[in-house]
C-alpha positions in Angstrom: 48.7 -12.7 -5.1 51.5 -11.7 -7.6 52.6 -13.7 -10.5 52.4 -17.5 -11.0 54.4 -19.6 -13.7 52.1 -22.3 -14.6 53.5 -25.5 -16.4 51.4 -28.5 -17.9 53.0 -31.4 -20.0 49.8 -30.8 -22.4 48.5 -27.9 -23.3 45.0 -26.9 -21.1 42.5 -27.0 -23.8 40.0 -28.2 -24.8 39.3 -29.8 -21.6 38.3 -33.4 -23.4 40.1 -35.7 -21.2 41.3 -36.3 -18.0 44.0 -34.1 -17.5 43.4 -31.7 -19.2 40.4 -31.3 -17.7 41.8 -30.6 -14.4 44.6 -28.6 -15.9 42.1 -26.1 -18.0 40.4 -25.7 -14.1 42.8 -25.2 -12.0 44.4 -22.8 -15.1 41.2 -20.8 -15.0 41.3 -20.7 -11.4 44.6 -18.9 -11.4 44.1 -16.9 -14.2 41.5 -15.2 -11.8 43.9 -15.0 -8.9 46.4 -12.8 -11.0 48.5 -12.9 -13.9 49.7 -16.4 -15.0 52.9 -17.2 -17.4 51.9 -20.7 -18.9 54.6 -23.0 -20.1 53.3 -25.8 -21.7 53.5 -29.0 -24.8 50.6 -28.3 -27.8 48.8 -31.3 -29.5 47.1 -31.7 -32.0 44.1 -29.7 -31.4 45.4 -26.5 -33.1 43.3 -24.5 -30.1 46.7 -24.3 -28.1 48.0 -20.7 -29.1 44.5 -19.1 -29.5 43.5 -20.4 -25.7 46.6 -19.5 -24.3 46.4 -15.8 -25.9 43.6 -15.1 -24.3 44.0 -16.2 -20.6 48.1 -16.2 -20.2 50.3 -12.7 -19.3 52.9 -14.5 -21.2 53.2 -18.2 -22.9 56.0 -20.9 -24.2 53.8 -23.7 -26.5 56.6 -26.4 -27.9 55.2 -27.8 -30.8 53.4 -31.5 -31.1 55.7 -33.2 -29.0 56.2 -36.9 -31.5 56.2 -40.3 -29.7 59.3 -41.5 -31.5 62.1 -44.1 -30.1 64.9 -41.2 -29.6 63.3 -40.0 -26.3 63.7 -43.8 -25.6 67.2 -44.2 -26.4 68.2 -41.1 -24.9 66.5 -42.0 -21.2 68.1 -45.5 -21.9 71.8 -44.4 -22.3 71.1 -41.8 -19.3 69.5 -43.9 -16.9 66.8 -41.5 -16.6 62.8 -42.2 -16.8 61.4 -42.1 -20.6 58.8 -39.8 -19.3 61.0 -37.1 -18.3 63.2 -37.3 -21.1 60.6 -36.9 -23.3 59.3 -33.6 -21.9 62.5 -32.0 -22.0 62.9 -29.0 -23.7 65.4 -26.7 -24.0 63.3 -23.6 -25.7 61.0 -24.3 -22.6 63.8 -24.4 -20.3 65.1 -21.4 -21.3 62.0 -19.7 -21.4 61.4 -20.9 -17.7 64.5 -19.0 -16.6 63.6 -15.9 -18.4 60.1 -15.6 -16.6 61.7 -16.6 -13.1 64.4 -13.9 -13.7 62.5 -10.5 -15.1 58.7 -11.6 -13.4 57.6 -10.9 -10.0 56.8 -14.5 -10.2 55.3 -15.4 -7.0 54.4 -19.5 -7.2 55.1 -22.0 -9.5 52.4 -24.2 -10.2 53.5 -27.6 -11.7 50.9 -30.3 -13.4 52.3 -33.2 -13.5 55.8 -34.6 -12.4 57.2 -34.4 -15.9 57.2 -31.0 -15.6 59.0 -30.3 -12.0 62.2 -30.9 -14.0 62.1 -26.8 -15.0 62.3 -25.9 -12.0 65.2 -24.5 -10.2 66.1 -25.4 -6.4 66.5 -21.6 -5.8 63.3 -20.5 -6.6 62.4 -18.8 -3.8 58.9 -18.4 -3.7 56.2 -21.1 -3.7 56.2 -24.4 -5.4 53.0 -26.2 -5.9 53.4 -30.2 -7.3 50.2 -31.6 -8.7 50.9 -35.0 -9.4 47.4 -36.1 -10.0 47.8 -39.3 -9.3 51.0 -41.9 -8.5 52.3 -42.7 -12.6 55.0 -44.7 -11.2 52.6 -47.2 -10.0 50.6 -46.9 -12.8 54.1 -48.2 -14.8 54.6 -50.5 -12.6 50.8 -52.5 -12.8 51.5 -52.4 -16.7 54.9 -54.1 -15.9 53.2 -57.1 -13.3 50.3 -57.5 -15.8 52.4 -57.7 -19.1 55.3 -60.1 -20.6 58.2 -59.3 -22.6 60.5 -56.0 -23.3 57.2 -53.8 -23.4 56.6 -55.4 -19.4 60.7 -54.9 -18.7 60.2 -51.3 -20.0 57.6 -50.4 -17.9 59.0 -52.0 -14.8 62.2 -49.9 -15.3 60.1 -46.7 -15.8 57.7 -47.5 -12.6 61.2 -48.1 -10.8 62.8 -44.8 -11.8 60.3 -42.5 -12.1 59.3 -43.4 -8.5 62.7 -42.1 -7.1 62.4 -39.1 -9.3 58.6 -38.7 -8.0 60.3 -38.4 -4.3 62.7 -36.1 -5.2 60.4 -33.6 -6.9 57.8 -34.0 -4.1 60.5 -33.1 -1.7 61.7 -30.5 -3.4 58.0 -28.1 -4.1 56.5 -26.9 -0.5 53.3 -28.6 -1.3 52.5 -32.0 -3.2 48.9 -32.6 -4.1 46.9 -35.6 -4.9 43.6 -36.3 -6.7 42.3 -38.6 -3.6 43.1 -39.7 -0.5 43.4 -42.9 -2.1 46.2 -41.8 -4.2 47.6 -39.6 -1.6 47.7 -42.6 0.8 49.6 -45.1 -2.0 52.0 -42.1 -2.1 52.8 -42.1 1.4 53.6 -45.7 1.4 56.5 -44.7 -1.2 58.1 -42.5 0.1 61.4 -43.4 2.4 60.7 -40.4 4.8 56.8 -39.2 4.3 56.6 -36.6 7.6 59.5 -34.7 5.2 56.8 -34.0 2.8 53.8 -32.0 2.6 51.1 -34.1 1.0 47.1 -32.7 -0.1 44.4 -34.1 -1.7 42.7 -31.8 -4.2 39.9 -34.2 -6.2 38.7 -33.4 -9.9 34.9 -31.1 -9.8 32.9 -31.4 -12.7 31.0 -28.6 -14.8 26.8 -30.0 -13.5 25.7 -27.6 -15.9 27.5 -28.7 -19.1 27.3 -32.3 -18.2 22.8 -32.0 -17.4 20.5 -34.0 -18.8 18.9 -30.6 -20.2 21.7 -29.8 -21.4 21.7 -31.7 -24.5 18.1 -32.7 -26.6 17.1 -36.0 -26.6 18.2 -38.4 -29.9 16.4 -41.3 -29.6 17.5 -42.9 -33.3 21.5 -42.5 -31.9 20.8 -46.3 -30.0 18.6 -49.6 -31.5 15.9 -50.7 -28.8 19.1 -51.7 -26.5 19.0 -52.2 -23.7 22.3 -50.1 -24.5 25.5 -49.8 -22.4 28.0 -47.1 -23.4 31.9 -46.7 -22.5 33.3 -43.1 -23.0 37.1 -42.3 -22.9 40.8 -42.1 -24.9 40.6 -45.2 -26.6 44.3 -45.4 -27.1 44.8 -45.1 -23.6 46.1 -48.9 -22.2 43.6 -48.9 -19.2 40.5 -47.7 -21.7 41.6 -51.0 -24.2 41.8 -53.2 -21.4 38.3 -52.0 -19.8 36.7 -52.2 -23.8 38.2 -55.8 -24.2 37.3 -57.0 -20.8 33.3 -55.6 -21.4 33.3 -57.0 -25.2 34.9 -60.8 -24.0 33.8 -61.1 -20.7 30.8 -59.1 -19.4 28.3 -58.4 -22.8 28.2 -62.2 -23.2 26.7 -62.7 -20.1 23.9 -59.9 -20.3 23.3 -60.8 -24.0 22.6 -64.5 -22.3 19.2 -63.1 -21.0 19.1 -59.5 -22.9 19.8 -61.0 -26.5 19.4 -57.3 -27.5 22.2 -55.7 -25.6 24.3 -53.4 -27.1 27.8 -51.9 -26.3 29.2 -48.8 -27.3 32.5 -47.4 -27.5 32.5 -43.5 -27.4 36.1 -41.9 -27.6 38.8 -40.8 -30.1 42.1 -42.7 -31.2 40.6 -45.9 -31.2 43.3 -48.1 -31.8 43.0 -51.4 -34.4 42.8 -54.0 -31.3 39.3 -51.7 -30.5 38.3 -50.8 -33.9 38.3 -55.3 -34.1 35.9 -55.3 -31.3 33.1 -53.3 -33.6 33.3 -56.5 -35.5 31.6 -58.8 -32.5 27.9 -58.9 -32.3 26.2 -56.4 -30.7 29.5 -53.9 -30.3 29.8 -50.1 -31.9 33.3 -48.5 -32.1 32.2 -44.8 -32.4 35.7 -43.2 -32.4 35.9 -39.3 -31.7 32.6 -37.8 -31.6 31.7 -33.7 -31.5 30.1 -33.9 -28.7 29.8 -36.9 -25.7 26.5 -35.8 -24.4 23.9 -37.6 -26.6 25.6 -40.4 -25.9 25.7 -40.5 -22.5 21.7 -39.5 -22.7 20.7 -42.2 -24.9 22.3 -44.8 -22.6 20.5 -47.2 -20.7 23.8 -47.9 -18.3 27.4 -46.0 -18.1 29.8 -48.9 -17.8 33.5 -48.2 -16.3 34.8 -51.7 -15.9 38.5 -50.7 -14.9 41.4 -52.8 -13.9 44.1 -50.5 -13.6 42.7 -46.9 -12.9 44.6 -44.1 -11.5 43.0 -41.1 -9.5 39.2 -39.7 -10.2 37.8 -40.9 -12.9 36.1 -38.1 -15.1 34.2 -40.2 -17.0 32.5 -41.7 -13.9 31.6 -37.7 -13.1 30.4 -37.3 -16.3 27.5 -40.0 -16.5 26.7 -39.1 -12.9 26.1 -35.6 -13.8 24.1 -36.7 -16.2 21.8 -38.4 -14.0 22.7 -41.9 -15.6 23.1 -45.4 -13.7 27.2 -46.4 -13.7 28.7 -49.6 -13.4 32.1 -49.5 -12.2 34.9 -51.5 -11.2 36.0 -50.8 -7.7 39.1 -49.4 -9.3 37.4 -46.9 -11.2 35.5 -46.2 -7.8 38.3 -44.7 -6.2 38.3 -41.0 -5.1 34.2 -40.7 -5.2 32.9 -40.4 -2.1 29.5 -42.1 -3.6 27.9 -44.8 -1.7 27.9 -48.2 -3.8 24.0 -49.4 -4.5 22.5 -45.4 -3.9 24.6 -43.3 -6.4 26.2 -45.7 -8.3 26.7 -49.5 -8.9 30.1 -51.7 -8.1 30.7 -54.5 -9.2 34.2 -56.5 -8.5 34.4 -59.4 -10.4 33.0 -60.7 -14.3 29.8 -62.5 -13.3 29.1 -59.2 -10.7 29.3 -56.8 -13.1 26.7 -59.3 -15.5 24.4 -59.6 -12.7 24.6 -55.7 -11.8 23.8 -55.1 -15.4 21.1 -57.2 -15.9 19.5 -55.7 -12.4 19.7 -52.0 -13.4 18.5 -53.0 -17.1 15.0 -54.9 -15.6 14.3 -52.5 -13.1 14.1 -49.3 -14.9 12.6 -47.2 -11.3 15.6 -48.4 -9.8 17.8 -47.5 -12.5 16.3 -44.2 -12.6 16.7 -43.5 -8.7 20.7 -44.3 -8.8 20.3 -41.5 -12.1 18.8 -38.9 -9.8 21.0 -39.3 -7.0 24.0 -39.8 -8.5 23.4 -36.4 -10.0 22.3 -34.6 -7.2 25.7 -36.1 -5.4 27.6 -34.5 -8.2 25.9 -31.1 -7.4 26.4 -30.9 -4.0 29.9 -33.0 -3.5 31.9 -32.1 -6.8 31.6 -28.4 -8.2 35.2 -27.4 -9.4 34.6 -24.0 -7.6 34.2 -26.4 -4.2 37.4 -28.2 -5.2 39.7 -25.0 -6.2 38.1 -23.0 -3.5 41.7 -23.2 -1.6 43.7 -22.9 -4.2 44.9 -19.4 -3.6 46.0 -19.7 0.2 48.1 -22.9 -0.9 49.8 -20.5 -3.3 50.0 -17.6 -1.6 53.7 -16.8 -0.6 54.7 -17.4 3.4 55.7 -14.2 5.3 59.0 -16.3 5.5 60.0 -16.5 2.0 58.1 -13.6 1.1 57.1 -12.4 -3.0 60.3 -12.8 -5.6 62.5 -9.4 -6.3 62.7 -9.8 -9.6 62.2 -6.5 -12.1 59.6 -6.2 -15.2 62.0 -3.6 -16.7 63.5 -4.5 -20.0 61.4 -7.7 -19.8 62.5 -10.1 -23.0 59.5 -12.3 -22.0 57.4 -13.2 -25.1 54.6 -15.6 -26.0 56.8 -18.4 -28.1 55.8 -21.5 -29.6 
């Protein structure tokens, strides 16, 4: 391969939630392929120029994008979605232009939808779209569930961004989802779906950071439990709702019989409405913690009881790795190829999920068994090298279209922030 332009609406590291996750893979992945121009947004990790130095042939990091009501406004008097209003950049833009005109830039690689705005309709080489998963219907479950103008702003930004979705989609030569799930929902929302060329490409998962052996045992982390323990971005809406459901609805039940039970939350940015839950009985608000390992080996049960839940679910991967029995929603299900009652344990309604519980908590061998095989399912189902392994014939430029003209000489391309 050539060059690729790579562009992310957070910057790939450290690989600590969802996203990013996938992003820092599939990053890494083309970093080995050949050089790889990285446009991207930094947070606040303060790792974003130092990663970026070492993998990237050339990079563009806009500061801390700041979740302020003028991105708002300004989608609002345009018409246009908030979410691609608030990406917009016009350093980045620029930038973009400059790479496409002096590199032999070969593909584009695009993570996320917010980000296919850069892009120019001339481009003539490859365009790769990874939506992850279908955000417009994830706005649009936030406006059916809610009430008020927060509901009225989400249906409007489910509504748009769906049209904008289609038109990016149609525009890159291939769009890829994170399961066939998602891929299928897509489908269904599109006016003409033959005119688009739709893959699924699932999440992996690193088996030998995420192993029980991985991390030594704590036993003091946990009371005498049993203990149940929730791990994810706790000032992400589906995470809150998941929390609240588990503290209100679910621990009640299993205290009921195990008065012992404990639930913790394991994840940073809680926000005040999950901080409140560490004040029930028998709930721990953790926040952000160095390292999610020990938790995950202390716990008696990995609970993940979604609602609303978009694509793979990495924290589902995780505890399997780990060799640890998960309770899931069938929403947060989705995209694992597991089998329900053997590698992990569904449960669809509030009085499921208590009786689900309480059967993995008094049968410990059982318990175990689900452990074990959950772990050897991640092993031999979900490595990331498995997952990228086509990665570079889906870039790779048609005989058609051929590799881009353009000349290194007199290159201006810089790393910028």
């Amino acid at each position: 391969m050539g060059e690729t332009l790579f562009l992310a609406h957070r910057v790939p590291f450290p690989p600590d939630r969802g996203d990013k996750i996938r992003s820092y893979h599939v990053l890494r992945a083309l970093a080995r392929l050949g050089p790889v121009h990285v446009g991207t947004f930094d947070d606040a990790s303060g790792y974003g120029d130092q990663f970026l130095s070492g993998i990237a042939e050339s990079h563009y990091l806009v500061p801390q994008r700041r979740h302020d009501m003028l991105a708002a406004v300004r989608a609002m008097a345009k018409g246009q979605p908030i979410s691609l209003t608030a990406f917009a950049h016009a350093g980045l833009q620029e930038w973009v232009d400059q790479v496409l005109h002096y590199r032999p830039i070969d593909a584009i690689y695009v993570f996320s939808g917010q980000m296919a705005q850069y892009v120019s309709p001339q481009f003539p080489g490859r365009t790769v779209l990874d939506l992850c998963d279908v955000d417009s219907a994830k706005f649009e479950a936030y406006g059916e569930s809610g009430s008020g103008p927060k509901a009225w702003v989400h249906a409007r930004e489910g509504r748009l961004l769906a049209t904008a979705e289609e038109r990016f989609a149609r525009a890159a030569d291939t769009t890829l989802l994170i399961s066939d799930h998602e891929a299928n929902l897509f489908r269904t929302r599109l006016s003409s779906p033959g005119q688009v060329d739709i893959k699924v490409m699932r999440n992996g998962i690193d088996a030998q950071f995420f192993a029980p052996e991985a991390v030594a045992p704590q036993p003091t982390l946990f009371g005498p439990g049993p203990n149940i323990v929730f791990t994810g971005q706790m000032d992400y809406a589906p995470n809150i709702s998941a929390v609240e459901r588990m503290v209100q609805r679910i621990l009640p039940g299993i205290r009921e019989t195990r008065a012992r039970a404990e639930f913790h939350i394991v994840g940073r940015a809680p926000t005040p409405a999950v901080k409140a839950l560490g004040r029930q009985d028998g709930v721990t608000v953790w926040g952000e913690v160095p390292d999610v390992r020990p938790f995950l080996a202390e716990a008696d049960i990995v609970a993940a009881p979604l609602t609303i839940a978009r694509g793979i679910q990495n924290k589902v991967l995780e505890a399997m790795a780990m060799a640890k029995p998960v309770l899931l929603s069938p929403e947060a299900a989705t995209g694992i190829d597991a089998e329900d009652g053997v590698h992990f344990a569904v449960a669809e309604g509030d009085r499921m999920m208590v009786g689900r519980a309480l059967s993995l908590i008094e049968d410990r061998a059982r318990a175990k068994a689900m452990g074990d095989a959950a772990r050897a399912f991640v092993l031999a189902e979900q490595s990331w090298s498995a997952m990228l392994g086509g990665l570079g014939e889906l870039l790779r430029p048609s005989a058609e279209t051929g590799a881009t003209t353009s000349s290194a000489a007199d290159d201006p391309v810089r790393n910028a922030a």
